[in-house]
C-alpha positions in Angstrom: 0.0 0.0 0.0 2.7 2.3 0.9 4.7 1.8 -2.6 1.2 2.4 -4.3 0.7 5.6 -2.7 4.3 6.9 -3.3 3.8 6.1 -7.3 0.8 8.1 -7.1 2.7 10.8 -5.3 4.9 10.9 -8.2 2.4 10.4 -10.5 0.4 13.4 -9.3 3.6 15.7 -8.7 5.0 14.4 -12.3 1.7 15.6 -13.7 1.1 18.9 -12.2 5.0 20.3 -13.0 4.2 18.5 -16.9 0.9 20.9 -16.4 3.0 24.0 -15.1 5.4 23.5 -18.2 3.3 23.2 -20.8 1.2 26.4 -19.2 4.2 28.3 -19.3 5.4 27.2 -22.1 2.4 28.4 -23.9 2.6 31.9 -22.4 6.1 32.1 -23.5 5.4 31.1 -27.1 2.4 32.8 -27.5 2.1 35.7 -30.3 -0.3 37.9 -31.6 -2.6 37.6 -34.0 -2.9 33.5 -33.2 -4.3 30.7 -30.9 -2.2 29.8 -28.4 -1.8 26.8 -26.1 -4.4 26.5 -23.3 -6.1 29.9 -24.1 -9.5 29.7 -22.7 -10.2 33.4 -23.1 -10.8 34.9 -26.7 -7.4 36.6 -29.1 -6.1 39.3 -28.0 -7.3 42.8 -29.4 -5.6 43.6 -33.0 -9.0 46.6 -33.8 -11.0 48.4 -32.5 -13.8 46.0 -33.1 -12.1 43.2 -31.8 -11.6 45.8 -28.4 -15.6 46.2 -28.3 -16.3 42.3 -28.4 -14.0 41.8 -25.7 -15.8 44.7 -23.5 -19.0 43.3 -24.3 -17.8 39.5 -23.8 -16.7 40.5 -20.5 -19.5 42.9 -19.2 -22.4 40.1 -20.2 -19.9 37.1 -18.3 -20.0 39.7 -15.2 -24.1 39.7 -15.4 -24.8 35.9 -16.3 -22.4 35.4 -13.1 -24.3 37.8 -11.2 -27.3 36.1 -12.1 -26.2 32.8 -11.4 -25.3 33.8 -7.8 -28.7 35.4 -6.9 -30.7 32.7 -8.2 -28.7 30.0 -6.5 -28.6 32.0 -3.4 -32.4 32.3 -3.8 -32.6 28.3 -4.2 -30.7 27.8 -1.0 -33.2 30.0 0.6 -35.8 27.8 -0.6 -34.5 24.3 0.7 -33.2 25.7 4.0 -36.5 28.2 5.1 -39.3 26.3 3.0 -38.8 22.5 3.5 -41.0 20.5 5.6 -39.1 20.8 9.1 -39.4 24.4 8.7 -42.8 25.2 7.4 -45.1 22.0 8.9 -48.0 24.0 7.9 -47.6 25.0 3.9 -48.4 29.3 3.4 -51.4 29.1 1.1 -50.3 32.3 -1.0 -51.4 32.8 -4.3 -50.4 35.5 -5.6 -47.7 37.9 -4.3 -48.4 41.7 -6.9 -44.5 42.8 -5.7 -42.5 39.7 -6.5 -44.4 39.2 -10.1 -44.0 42.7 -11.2 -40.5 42.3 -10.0 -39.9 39.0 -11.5 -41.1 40.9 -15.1 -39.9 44.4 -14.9 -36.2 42.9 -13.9 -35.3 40.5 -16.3 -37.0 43.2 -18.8 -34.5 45.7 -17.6 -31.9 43.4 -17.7 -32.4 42.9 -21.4 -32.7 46.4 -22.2 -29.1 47.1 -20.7 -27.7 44.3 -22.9 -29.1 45.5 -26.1 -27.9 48.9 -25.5 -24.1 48.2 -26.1 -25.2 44.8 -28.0 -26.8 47.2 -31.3 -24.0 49.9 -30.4 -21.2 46.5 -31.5 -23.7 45.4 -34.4 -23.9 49.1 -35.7 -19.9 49.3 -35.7 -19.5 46.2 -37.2 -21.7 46.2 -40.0 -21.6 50.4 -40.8 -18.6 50.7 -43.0 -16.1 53.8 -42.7 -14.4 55.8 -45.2 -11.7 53.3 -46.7 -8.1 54.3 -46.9 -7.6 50.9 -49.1 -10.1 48.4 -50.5 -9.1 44.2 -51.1 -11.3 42.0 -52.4 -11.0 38.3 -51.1 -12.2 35.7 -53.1 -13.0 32.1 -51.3 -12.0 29.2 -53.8 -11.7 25.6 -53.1 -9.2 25.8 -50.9 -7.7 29.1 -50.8 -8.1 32.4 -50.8 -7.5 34.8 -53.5 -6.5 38.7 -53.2 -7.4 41.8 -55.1 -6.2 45.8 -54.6 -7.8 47.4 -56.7 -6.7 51.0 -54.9 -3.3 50.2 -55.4 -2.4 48.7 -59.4 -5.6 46.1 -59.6 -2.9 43.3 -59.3 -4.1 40.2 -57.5 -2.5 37.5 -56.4 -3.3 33.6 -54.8 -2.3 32.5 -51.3 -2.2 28.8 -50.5 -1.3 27.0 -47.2 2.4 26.2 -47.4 3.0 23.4 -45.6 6.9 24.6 -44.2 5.9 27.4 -42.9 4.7 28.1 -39.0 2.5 28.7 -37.3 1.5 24.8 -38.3 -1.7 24.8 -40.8 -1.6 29.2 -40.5 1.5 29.7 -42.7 1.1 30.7 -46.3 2.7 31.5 -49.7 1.6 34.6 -50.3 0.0 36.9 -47.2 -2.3 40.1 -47.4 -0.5 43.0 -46.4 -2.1 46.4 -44.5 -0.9 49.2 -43.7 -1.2 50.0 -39.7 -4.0 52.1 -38.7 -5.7 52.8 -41.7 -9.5 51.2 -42.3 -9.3 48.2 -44.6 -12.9 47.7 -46.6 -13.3 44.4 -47.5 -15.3 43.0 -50.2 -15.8 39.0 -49.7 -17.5 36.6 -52.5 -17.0 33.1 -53.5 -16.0 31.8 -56.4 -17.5 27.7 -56.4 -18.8 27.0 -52.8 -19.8 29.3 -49.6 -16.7 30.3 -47.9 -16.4 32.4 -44.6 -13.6 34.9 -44.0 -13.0 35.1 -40.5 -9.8 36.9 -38.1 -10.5 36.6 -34.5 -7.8 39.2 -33.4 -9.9 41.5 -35.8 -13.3 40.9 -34.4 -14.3 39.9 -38.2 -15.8 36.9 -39.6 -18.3 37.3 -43.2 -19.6 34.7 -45.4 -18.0 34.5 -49.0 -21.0 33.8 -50.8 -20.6 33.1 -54.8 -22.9 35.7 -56.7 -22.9 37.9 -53.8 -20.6 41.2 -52.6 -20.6 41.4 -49.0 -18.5 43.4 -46.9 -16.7 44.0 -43.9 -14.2 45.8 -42.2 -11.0 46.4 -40.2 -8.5 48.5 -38.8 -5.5 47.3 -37.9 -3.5 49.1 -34.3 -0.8 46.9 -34.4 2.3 45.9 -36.5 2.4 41.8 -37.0 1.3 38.5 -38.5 -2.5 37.8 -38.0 -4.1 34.4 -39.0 -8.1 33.2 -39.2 -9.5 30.3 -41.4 -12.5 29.7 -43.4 -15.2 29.3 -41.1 -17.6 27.9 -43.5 -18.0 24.2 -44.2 -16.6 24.1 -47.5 -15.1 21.2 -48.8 -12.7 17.8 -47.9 -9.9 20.7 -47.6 -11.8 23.3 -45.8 -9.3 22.2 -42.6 -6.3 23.7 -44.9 -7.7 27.0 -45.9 -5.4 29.6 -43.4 -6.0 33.3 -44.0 -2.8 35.6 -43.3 -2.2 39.3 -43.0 0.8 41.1 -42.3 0.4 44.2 -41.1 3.2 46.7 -41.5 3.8 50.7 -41.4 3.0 52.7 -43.7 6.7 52.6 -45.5 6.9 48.9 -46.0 3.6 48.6 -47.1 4.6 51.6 -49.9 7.7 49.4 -50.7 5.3 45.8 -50.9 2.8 47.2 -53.4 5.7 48.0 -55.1 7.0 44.5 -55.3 3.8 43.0 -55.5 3.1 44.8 -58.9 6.0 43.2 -60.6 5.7 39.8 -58.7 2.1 39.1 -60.0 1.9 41.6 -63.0 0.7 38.8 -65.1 -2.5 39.0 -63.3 -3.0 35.3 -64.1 -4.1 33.6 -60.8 -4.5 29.9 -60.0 -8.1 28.5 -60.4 -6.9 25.2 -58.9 -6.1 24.1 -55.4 -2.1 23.9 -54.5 -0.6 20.9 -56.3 1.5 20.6 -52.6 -1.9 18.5 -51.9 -2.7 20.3 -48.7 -4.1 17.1 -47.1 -1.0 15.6 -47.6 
């Protein structure tokens, strides 16, 4: 008995410092713009919009906990003054005016406050600025493809490449933003629905083929950003990484630049990569 509880001593110690690595481990290699290991709380802030889903995350996790408290606070009042041994003799009430105009006006109110700030995010979300630059994504099966229009109409493919980190995020070819400025962008699809989605943005639009939607972002830090389709879209819709580089406004000069020569041709794949990305 004595050996068997010293292995699971060592078991449990062996298993809480494994749990104390791997927690620290995945502070320490955590970046922006991506999931990290045991995150249980959403991306961290890259816009403005992403800053309001957090406030609102937060504020509406603060009431639903309030609410849980009070009504298991009221249940405990229940078992412990209204069981048997304390009430032999049952109260015969009916009807109580206060508590049921409480019990309607509350939870009314309580509503009201949520969808004050919760048409304040939609409004934001969905109400388009002034652009500074417009690209238009394009969903294909299975990857994306990007247009700027504002800056030489060149366009360009970008594929999930399979040596590049982080693992199933990397790509060839990443959209590039310039910091601070509003992106507009216009999502469709070009065979199946798609969904362009970045978490650190607060964004996340179907890609609908036929159909212009739009969406927008603006970017407050420099960095590597990565989302996914989020539309069921195909045996590869696992493999289909969005990326965006956001730089100042200098490099982004000197990328459009480059990018005008490096895909002048204009001619863009209309297959998936021949890497296989299943592979």
């Amino acid at each position: 008995m004595k050996m068997s509880m010293g292995r699971v001593g060592r078991h449990l110690l062996g298993l809480a410092v494994a749990g104390l690595t791997l927690a620290t481990g995945g502070a320490a290699f955590a970046e922006l713009g991506q999931p990290k290991p045991w995150e249980y709380t959403l991306q961290e802030s890259g816009s403005p919009v992403m800053d309001n889903i957090v406030w609102f995350h937060n504020f509406l996790f603060v009431l639903i906990t309030l609410i849980t408290l009070f009504v298991l606070a009221l249940l405990v009042v229940v078992v412990v003054k209204f069981n048997a041994r304390a009430n032999p003799v049952p109260s015969r009430t009916t009807h109580n005016t206060l508590i049921e105009v409480a019990w309607t006006l509350v939870p009314v109110l309580i509503l009201v406050g949520i969808s004050v700030p919760s048409f304040r995010l939609l409004f934001l979300e969905l109400d388009v600025p002034k652009a500074d630059i417009t690209i238009k994504a394009t969903g294909k099966q299975w990857y994306w493809s990007y247009a700027y229009p504002d800056n030489g109409k060149f366009e360009f493919d970008s594929l999930m490449a399979q040596d590049k980190q982080p693992r199933l995020l990397g790509v060839d070819n990443e959209m590039v933003v310039p910091v601070n400025k509003v992106i507009r962008v216009q999502v469709t699809g070009a065979d199946v629905i798609h969904a362009f989605a970045l978490p650190a943005f607060g964004v996340k639009i179907d890609a609908i083929p036929g159909r212009l939607n739009e969406t927008w972002f603006k970017a407050t830090k420099t960095g590597m950003f990565y989302g996914q389709c989020s539309e069921l879209c195909g045996k590869d819709h696992a493999f289909m990484p969005i990326a965006i580089r956001v730089v100042n406004d200098q490099e982004f000069a000197s990328w459009v630049e480059t990018a005008k020569k490096k895909f002048a041709s204009g001619g863009t794949s209309t297959y998936a990569s021949a890497a296989g990305p299943t592979q």
